[in-house]
Backbone as CSV, one residue per row, in Angstrom:
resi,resn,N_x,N_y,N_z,CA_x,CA_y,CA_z,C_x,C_y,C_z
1,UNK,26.840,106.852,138.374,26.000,106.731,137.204,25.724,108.132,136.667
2,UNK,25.848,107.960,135.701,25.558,109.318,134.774,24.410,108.882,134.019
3,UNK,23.600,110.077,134.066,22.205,110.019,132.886,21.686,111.335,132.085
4,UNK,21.808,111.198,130.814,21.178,112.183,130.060,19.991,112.115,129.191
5,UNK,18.937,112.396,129.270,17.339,112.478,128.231,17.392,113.096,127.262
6,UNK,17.057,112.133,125.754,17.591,112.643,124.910,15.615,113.082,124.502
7,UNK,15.634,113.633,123.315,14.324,113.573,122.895,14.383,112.656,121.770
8,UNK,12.833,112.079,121.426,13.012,111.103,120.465,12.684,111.485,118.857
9,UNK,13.969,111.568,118.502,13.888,112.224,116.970,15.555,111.662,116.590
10,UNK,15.872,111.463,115.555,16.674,110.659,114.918,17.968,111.320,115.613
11,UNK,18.271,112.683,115.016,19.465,113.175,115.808,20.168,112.664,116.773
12,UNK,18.914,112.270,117.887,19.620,111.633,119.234,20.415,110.427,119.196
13,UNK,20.231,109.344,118.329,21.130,107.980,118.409,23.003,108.664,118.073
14,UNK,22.842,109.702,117.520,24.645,110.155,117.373,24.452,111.255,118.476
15,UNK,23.771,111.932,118.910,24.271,113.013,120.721,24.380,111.824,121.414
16,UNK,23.607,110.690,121.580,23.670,109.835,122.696,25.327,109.331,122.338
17,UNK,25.474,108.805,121.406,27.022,108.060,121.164,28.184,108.857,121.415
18,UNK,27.713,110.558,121.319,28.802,111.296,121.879,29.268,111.431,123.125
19,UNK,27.258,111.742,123.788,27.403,112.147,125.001,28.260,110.299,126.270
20,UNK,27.729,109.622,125.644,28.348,108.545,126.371,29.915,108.330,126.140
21,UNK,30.594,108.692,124.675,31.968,108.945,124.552,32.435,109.353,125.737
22,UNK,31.839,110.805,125.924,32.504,111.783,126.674,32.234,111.491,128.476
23,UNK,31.495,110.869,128.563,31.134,110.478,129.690,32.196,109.222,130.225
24,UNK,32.411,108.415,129.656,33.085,107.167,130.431,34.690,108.088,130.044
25,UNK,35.036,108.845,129.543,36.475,109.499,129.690,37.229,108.424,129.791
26,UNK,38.292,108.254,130.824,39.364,107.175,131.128,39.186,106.035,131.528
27,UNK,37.668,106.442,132.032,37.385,105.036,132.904,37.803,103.730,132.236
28,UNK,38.129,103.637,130.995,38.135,102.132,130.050,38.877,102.533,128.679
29,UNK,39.581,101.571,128.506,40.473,101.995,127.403,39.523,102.577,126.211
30,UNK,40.613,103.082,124.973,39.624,103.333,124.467,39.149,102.739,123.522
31,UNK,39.457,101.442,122.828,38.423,100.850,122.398,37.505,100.392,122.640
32,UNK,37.201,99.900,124.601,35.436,99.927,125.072,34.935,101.260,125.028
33,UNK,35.623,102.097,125.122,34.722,103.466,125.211,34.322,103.825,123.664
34,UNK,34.576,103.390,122.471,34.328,103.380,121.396,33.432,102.852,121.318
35,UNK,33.276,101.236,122.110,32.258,100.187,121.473,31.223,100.539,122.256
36,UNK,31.281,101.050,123.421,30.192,101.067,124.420,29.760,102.349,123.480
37,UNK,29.931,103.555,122.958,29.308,104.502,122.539,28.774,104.346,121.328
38,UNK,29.442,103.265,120.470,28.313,102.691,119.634,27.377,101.604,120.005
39,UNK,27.127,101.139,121.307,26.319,100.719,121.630,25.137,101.218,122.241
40,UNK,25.452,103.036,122.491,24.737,103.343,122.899,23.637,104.260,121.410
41,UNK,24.621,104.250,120.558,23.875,104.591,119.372,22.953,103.749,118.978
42,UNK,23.189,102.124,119.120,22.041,101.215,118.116,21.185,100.821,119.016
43,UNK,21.078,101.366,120.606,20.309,100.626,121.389,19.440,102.170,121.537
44,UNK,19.360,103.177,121.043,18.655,104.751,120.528,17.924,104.397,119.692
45,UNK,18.876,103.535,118.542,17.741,103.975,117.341,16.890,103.041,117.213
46,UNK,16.971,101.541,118.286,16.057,100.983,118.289,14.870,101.414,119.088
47,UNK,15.168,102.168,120.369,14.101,102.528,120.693,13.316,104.085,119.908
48,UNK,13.955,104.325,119.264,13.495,105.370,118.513,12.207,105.104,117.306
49,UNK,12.115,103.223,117.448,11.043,102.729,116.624,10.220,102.738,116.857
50,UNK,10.166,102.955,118.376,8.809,101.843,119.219,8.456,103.276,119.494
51,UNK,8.526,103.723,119.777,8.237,105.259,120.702,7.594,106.001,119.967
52,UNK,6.471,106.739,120.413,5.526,107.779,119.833,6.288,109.166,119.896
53,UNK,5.586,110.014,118.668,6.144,111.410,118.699,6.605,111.850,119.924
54,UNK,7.246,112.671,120.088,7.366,113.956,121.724,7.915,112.500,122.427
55,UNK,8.096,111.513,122.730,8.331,110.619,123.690,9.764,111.089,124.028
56,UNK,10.587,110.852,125.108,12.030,110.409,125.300,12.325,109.509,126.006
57,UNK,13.801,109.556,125.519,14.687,108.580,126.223,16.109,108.467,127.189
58,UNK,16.198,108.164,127.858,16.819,107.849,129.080,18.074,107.381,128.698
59,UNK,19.334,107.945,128.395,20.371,107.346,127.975,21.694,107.500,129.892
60,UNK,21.532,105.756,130.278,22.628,106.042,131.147,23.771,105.490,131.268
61,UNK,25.133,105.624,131.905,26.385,105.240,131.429,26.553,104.929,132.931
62,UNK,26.965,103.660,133.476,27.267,103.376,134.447,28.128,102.515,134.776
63,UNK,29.279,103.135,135.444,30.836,102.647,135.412,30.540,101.265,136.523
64,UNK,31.332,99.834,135.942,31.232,98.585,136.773,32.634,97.947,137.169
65,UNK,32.795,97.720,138.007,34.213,96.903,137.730,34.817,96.636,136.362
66,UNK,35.997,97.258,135.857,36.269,96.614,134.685,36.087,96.895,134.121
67,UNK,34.830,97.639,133.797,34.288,98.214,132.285,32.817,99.261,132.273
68,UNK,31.583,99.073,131.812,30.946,100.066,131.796,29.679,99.483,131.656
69,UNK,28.939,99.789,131.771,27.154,99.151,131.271,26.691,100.472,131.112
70,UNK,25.906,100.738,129.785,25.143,101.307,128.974,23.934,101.077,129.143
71,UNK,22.671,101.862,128.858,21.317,101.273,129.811,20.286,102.761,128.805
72,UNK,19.207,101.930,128.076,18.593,102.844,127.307,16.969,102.752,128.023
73,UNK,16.263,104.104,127.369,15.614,103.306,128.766,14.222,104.212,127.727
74,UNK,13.094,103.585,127.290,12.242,104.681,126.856,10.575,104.332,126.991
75,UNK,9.599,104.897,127.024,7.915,104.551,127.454,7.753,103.957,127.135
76,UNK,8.023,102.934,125.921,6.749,102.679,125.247,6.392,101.155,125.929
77,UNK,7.483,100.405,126.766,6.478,99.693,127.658,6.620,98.333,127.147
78,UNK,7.082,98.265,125.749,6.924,97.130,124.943,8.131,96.311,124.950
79,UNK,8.355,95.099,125.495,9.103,94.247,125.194,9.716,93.939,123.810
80,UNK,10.502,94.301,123.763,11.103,93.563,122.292,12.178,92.588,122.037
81,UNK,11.628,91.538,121.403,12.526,90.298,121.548,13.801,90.786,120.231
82,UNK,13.517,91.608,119.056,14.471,92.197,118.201,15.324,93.166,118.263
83,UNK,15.582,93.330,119.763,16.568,94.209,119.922,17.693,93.795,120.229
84,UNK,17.553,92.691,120.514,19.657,92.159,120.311,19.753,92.177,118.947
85,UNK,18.928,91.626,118.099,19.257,91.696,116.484,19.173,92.756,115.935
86,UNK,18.540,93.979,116.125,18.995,95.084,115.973,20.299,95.936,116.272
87,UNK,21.426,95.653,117.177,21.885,95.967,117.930,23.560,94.999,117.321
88,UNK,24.233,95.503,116.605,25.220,94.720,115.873,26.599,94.754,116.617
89,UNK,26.209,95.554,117.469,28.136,95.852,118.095,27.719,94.675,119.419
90,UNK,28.692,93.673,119.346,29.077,92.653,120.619,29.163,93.333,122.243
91,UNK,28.850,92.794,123.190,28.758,92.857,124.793,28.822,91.860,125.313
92,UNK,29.182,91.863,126.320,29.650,90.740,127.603,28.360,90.206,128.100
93,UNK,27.830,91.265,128.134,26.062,91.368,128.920,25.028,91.895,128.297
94,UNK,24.058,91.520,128.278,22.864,91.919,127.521,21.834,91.399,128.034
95,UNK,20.734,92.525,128.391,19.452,92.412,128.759,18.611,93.310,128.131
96,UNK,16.859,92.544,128.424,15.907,93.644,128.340,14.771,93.295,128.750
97,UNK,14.233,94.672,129.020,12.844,93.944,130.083,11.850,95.460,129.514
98,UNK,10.615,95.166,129.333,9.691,95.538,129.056,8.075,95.423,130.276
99,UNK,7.538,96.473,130.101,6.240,96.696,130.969,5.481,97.456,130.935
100,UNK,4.344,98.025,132.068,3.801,99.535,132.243,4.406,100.686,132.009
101,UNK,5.565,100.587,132.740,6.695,101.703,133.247,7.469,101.934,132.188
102,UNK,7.783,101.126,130.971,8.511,101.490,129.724,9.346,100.051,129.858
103,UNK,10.561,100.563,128.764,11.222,99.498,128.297,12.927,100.007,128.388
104,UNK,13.628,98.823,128.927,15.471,99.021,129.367,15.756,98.070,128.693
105,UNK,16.622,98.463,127.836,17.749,97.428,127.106,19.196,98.191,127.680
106,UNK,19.834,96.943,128.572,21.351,97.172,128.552,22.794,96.457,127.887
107,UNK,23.518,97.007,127.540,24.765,96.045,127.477,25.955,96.892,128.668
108,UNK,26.621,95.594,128.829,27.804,95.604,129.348,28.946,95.768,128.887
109,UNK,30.510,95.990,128.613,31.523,95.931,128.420,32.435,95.554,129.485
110,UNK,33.635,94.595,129.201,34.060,94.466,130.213,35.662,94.767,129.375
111,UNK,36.768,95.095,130.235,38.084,95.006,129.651,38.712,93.696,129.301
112,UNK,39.049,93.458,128.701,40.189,92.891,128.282,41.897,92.849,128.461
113,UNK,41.766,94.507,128.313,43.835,94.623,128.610,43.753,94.553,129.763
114,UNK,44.993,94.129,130.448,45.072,94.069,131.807,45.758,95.019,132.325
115,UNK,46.024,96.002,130.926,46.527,97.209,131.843,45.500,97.997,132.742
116,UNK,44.049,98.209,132.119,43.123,98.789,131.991,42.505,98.118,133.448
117,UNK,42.840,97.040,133.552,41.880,96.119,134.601,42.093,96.855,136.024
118,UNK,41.814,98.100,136.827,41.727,98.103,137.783,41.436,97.747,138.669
């Protein structure tokens, strides 16, 4: 698992989509590594709503059988039932859970080519 903290200010939803580009490298062809890094952009700028000034966020990339899960992670604690509808690029998997401790929205990717299928 790889993790990088972005700060919360608009900029970050495109460093996060890079930094996760560059992070899953070969692991997955590259059209999941495309989709997963725009998934890691719209699941930023949603938490970039909820979140108070100075807050950050927790952007992590974690390689699964097959493909990759993406995992945003930021204070504000609040459940949000509008973040799949915020969130326009398709996943295999999708969660989110909200509390004290802050709030994780993940998606999954899984492969498709079977070249890719290790």
């Amino acid at each position: 698992m790889d993790q990088r903290v972005f700060p919360g200010r608009p900029e970050s939803a495109a460093e996060a989509e890079r930094w996760v580009r560059d992070q899953i490298g070969e692991h997955v062809s590259p059209p999941v590594a495309r989709q997963a890094a725009a998934l890691a952009r719209e699941l930023v700028e949603s938490a970039l709503h909820s979140i108070n000034a100075g807050a950050q966020i927790a952007v992590d990339v974690i390689r699964v059988r097959k493909g990759v899960r993406v995992q945003v992670a930021d204070p504000s604690g609040k459940e949000r039932d509008n973040v799949m509808r915020a969130v326009s690029i398709p996943s295999d998997e999708f969660g989110c859970v909200g509390g004290d401790g802050g709030h994780t929205a993940w998606a999954t990717l899984y492969e498709r080519d079977q070249a890719w299928n290790a």
